[in-house]
C-alpha positions in Angstrom: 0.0 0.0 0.0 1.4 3.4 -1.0 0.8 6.0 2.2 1.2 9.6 1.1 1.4 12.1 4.0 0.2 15.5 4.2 3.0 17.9 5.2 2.6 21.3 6.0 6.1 22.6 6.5 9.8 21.4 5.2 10.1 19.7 8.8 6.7 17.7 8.2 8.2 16.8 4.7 11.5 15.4 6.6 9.9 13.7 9.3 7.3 11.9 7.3 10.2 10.2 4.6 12.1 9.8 7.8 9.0 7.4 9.4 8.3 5.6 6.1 6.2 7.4 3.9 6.1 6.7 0.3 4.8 10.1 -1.0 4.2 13.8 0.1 1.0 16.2 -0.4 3.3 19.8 0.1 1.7 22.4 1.6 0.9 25.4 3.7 -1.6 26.5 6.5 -3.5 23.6 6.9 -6.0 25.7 9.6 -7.3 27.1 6.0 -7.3 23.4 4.4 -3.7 23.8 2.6 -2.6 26.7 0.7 0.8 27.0 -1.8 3.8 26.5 -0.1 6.3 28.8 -0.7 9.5 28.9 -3.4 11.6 28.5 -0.6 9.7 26.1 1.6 9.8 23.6 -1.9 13.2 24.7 -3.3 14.4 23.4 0.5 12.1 20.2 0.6 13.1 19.3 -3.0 17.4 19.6 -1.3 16.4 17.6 1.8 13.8 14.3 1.3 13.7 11.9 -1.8 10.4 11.1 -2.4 7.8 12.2 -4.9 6.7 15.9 -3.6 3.3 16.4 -4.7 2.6 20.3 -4.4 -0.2 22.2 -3.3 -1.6 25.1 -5.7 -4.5 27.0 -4.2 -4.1 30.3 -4.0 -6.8 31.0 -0.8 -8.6 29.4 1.7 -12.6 29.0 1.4 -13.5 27.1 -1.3 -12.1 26.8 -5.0 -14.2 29.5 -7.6 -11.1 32.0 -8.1 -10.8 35.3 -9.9 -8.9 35.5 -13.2 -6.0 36.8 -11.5 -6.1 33.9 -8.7 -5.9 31.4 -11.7 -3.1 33.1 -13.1 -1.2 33.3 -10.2 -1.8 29.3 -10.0 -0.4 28.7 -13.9 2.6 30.5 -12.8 3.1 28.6 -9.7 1.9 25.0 -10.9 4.3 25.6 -13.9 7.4 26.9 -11.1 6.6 24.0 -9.1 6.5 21.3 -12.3 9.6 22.9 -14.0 11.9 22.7 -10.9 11.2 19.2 -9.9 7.4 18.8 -8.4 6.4 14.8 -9.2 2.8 16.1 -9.3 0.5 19.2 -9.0 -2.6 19.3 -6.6 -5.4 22.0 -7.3 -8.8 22.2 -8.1 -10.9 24.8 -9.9 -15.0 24.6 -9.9 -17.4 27.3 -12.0 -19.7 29.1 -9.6 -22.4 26.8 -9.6 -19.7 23.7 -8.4 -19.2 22.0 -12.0 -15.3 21.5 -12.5 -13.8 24.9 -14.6 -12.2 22.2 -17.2 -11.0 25.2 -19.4 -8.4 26.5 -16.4 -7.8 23.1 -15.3 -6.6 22.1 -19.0 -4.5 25.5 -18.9 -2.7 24.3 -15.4 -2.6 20.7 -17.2 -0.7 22.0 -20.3 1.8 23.4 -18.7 3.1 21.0 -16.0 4.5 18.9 -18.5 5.1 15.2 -17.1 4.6 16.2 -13.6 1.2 14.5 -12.5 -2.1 17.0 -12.1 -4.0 15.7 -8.8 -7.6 16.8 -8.2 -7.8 17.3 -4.2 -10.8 17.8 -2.3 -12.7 20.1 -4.4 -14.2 17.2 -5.9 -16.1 16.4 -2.3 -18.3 20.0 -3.7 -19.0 19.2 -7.1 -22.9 18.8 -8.0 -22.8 15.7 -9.6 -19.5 13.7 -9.3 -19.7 11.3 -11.8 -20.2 13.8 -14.4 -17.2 15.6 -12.7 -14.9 12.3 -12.7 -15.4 12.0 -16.4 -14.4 15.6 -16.8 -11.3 15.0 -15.1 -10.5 12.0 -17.2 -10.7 13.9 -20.3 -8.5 16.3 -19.3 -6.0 14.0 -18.2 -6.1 14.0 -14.6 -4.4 10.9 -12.8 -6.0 10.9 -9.4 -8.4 12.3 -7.4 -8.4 12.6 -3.5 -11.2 12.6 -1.6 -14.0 11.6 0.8 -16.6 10.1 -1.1 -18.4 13.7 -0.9 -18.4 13.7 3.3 -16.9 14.3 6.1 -16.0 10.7 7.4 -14.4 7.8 4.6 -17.3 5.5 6.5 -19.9 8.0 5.6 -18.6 8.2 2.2 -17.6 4.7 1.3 -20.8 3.5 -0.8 -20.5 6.8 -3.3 -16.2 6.0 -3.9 -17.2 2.4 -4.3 -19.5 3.5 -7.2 -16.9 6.4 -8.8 -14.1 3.3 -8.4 -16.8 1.1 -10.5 -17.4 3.7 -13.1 -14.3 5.1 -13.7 -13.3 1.1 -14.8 -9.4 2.1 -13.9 -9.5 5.0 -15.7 -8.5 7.6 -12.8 -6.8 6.6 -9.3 -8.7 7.5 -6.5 -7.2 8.2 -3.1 -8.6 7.8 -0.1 -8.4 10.7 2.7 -9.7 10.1 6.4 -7.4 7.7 7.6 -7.5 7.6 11.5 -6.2 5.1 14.3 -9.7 4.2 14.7 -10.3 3.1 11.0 -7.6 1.6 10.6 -8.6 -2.3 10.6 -11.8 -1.5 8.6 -9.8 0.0 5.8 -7.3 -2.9 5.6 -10.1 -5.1 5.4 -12.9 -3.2 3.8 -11.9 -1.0 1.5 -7.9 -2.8 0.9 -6.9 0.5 -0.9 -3.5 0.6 -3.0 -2.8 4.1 -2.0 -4.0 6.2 1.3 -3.7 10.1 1.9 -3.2 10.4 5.8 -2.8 13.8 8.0 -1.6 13.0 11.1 -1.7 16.9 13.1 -1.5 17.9 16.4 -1.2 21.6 17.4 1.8 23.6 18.7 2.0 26.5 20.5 4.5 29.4 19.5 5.3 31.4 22.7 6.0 34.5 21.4 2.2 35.2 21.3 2.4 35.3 25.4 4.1 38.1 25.5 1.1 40.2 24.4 -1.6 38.0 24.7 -4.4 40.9 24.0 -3.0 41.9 20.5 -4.6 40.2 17.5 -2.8 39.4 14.3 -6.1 37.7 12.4 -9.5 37.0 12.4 -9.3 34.3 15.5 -8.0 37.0 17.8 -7.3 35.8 21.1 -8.3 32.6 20.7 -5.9 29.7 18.9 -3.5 32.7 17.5 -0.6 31.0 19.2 -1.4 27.5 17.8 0.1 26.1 14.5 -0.5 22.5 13.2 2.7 20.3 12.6 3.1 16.3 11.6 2.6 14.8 15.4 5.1 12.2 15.0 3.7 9.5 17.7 0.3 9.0 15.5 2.0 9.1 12.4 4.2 6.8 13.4 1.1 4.6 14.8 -1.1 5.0 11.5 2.2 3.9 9.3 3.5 0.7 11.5 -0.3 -0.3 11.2 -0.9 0.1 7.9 2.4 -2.0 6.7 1.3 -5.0 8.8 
């Protein structure tokens, strides 16, 4: 079974090779559900691990209908990211009313060369997601990550069992949701080839107690000193688990 890990920081991306993963989702502020990592944050990734880096390229949090200028911004970077390395790109880019913007994603497509394009989580919003899956295998996509359109891979099983069945091999599908509770049940029930796991816990930064009342963003006071790093324990757990 291939286990790709989602990393949020060049020290995620070290430990994760370091405890046997296979793969990398690269990324940033995961509070906002993973935004581009930086040019230096992959530039020093690329230097330091060996496996496949699979990069991140969402230009804001809150959902995935982006301006004109937000999709440029994303060419540039996808193509940055592809031309310096990246094994793979991972974005997603719906119309308005949810459908999959095919003509933007083609445009991100055609220009990360043999690097693979990734559709992430967006899909879990999409209307109709087996009109969306064949969308994505016209353009070329070469996996797709998600939930089966919840929150839970129990809740969402039945609908990724019926995408798996219609896409007849056509697309990979990878399966986020992985917890130490679900473990068993997806070795036995769902016997995946490939798993997406985030393994977070929270750390504090201390230089926010200094001046506790001051607020730098919208939380204010509250979970301003926290940031979310690979918890190494529970990855470890999930990894040695999954190889038995």
């Amino acid at each position: 079974m291939l286990i790709e890990v989602c990393c949020g920081s060049v020290d995620d991306t070290i430990l994760a090779e370091k405890l046997g993963a296979d793969r990398v989702e690269f990324t940033t502020s995961m509070c906002l559900g993973g935004l581009t990592p930086s040019y230096g944050m992959f530039k020093r990734a690329k230097e330091l691990i060996n496996i496949p880096l699979m990069v991140m390229v969402r230009p804001r949090e809150s959902g995935y209908y982006y301006s004109d200028e937000d999709i440029e911004v994303m060419i540039t970077d996808a193509k940055f990211f592809a031309d310096n390395g990246a094994e793979g790109i991972v974005f997603g880019i719906l119309n308005e009313d949810g459908t999959v913007n095919k003509s933007a994603c083609k445009r991100i497509i055609d220009v990360i060369g043999e690097a693979e394009a990734v559709f992430h989580r967006a899909f879990d919003v999409v209307p109709d997601p087996f009109k969306a899956m064949e969308d994505l295998i016209e353009l070329g996509f070469k996996r797709i990550l998600t939930k089966g359109q919840a929150n839970t891979l129990e809740e969402g099983r039945e609908l990724l069992d019926k995408l798996i069945e219609a896409s007849n091999g056509r697309i990979e599908f990878i399966s986020g949701g992985v917890r130490t509770h679900n473990l068993e049940w997806i070795k036995s029930e769902l016997k995946p080839s490939q798993v997406h796991v985030g393994a977070f816990t929270n750390k504090e930064d201390p230089t926010i107690a200094n001046n506790p009342k001051i607020a730098f963003g919208s939380k204010g006071k509250s979970g301003e000193e926290l940031y979310q790093i690979v918890d190494p324990e529970l990855l470890k757990d999930i990894i040695l688990e999954l190889r038995k």
